[in-house]
Backbone as JSON, one array per atom type, in Angstrom:
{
  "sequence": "XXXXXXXXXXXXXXXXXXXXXXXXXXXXXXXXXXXXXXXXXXXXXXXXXXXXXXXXXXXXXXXXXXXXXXXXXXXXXXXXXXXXXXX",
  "N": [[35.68, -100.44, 38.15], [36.72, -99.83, 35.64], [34.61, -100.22, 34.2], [32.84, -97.91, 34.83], [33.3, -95.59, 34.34], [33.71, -96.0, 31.3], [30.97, -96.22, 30.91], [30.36, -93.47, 32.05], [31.56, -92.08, 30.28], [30.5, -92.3, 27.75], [28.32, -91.72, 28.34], [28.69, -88.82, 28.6], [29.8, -88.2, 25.86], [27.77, -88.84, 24.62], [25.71, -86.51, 25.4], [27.32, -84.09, 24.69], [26.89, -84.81, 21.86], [24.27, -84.25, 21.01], [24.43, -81.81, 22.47], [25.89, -80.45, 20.69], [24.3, -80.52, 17.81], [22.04, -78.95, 18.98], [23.54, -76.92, 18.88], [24.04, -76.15, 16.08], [21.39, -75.89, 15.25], [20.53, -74.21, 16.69], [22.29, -71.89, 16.3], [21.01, -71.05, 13.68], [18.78, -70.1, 13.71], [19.7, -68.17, 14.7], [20.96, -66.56, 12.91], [19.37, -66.06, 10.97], [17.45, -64.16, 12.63], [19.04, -61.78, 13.38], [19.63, -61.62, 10.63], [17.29, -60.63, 9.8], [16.55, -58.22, 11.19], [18.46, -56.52, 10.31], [18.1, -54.35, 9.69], [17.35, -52.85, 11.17], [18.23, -50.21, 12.54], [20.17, -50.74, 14.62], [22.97, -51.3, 16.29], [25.28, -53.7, 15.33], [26.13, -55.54, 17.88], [24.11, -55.89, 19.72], [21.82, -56.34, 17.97], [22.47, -58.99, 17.59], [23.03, -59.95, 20.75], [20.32, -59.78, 20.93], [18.48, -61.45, 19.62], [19.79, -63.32, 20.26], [18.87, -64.02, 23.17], [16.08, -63.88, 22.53], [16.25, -66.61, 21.39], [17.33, -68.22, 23.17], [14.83, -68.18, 24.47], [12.57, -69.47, 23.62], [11.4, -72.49, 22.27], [12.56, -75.74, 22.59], [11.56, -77.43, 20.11], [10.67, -75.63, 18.48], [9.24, -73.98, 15.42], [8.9, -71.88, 14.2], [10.48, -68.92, 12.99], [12.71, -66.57, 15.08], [11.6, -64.15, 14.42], [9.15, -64.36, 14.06], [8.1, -65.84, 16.16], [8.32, -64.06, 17.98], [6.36, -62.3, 17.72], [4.16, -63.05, 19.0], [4.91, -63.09, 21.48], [5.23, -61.2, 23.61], [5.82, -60.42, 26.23], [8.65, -61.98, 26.36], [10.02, -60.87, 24.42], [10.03, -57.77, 25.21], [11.69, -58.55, 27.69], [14.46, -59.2, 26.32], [14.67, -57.6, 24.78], [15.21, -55.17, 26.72], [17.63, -56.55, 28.06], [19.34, -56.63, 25.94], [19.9, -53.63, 25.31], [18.16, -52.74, 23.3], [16.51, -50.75, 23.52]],
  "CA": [[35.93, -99.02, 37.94], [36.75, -99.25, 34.41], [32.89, -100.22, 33.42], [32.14, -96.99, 35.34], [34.23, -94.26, 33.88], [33.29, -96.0, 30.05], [30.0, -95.59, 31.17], [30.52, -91.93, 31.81], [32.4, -91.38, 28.96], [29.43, -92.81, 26.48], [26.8, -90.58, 28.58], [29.46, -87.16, 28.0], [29.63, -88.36, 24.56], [25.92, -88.85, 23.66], [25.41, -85.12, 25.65], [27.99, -83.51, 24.21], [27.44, -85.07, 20.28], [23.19, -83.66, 21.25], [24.3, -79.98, 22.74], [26.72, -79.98, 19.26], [23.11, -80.51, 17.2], [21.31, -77.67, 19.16], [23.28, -75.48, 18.85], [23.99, -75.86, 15.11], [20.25, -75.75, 14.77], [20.41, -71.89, 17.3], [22.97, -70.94, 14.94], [20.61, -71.36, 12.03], [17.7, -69.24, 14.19], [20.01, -66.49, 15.35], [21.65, -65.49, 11.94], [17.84, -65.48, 10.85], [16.71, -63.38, 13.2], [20.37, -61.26, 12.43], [19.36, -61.01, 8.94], [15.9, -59.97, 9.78], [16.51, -57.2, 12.01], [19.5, -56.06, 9.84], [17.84, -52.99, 8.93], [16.41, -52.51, 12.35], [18.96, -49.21, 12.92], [20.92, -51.1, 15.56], [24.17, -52.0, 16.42], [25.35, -55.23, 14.75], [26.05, -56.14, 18.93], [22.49, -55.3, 20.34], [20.91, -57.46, 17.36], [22.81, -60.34, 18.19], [22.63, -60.25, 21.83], [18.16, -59.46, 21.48], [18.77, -62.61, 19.38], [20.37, -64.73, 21.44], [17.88, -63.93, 24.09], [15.29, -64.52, 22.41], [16.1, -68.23, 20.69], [17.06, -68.98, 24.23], [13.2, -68.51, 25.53], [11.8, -70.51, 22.49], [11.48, -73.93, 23.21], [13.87, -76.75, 21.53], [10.99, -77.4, 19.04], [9.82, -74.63, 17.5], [9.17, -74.23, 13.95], [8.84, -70.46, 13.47], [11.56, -68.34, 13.16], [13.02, -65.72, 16.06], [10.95, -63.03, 13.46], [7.81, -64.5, 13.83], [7.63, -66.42, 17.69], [8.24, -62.78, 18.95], [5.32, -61.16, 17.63], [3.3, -63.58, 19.83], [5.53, -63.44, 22.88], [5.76, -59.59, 23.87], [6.9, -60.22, 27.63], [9.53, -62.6, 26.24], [10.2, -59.65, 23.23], [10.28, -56.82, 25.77], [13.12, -59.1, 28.35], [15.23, -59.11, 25.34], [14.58, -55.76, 24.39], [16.16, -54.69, 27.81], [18.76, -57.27, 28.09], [20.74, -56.61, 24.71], [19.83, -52.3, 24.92], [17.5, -52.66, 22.16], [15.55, -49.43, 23.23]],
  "C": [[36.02, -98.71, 36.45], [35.49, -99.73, 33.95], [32.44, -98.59, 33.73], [33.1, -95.84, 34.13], [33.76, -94.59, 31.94], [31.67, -95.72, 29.78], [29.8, -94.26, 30.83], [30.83, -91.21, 30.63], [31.12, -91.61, 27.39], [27.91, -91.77, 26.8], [27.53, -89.56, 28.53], [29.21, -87.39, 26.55], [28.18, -87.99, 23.82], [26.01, -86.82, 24.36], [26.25, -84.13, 24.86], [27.7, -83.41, 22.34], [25.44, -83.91, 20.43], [23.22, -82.04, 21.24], [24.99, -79.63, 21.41], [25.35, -79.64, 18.15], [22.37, -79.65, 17.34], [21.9, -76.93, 18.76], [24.03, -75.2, 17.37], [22.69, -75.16, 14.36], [20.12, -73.51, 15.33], [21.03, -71.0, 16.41], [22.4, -70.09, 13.92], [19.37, -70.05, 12.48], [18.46, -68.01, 14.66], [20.52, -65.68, 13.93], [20.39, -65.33, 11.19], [17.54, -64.28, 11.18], [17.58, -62.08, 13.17], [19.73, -60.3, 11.15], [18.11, -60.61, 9.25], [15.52, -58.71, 10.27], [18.04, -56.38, 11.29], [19.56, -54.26, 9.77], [17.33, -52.17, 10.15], [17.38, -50.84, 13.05], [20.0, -49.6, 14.38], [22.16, -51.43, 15.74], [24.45, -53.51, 15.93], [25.23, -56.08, 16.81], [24.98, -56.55, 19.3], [22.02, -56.34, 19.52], [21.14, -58.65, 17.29], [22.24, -60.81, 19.53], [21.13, -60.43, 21.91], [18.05, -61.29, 20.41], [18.78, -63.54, 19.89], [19.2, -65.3, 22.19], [17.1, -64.57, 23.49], [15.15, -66.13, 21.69], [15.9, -68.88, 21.84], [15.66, -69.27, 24.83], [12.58, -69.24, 24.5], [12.38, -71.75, 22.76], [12.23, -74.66, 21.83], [13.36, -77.17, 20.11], [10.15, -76.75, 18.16], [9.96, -74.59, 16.48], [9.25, -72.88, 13.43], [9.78, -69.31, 13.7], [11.65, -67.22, 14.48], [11.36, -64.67, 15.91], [9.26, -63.34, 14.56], [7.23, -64.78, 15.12], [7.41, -64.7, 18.35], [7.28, -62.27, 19.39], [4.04, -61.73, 18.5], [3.8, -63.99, 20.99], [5.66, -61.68, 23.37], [6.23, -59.59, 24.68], [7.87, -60.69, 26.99], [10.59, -60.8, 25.2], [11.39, -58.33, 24.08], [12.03, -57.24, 26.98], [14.12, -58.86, 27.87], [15.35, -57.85, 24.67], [16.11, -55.33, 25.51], [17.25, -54.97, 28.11], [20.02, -56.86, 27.22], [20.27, -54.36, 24.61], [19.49, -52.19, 23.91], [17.0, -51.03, 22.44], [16.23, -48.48, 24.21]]
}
């Protein structure tokens, strides 16, 4: 029993030290996309939440900021639109 549970505890660990890494990296893509839309006449809320949204639908390795994936995702765009009361 105690192999099992140190087990467990080394696979929470590794998952846990991994989801800590994403989501320093989402951090880094949402206050981007934040600062990019600053000017966008919106609620500081709204441009977070259309944010959020959208880092979440971009895949774990993308390279191009919130800004830029959008303009070649419009369904994804428009979800997030609706979601955070962009329009």
């Amino acid at each position: 029993m105690n192999v099992k549970l140190s087990t467990l505890f080394l696979i929470a660990s590794v998952t846990v030290s991994g989801l800590a890494f994403a989501d320093a990296d989402d951090t880094k893509w949402i206050a981007q996309c934040v600062k990019d839309n600053k000017d966008a006449g919106k609620p500081p809320e709204v441009v977070q939440k259309y944010c959020e949204c959208m880092n979440e639908k971009m895949g774990s390795n993308e390279t191009q900021s919130v800004t830029q994936w959008e303009k070649a995702h419009p369904n994804e765009e428009k979800e997030c639109d609706a979601k955070a009361g962009w329009k």
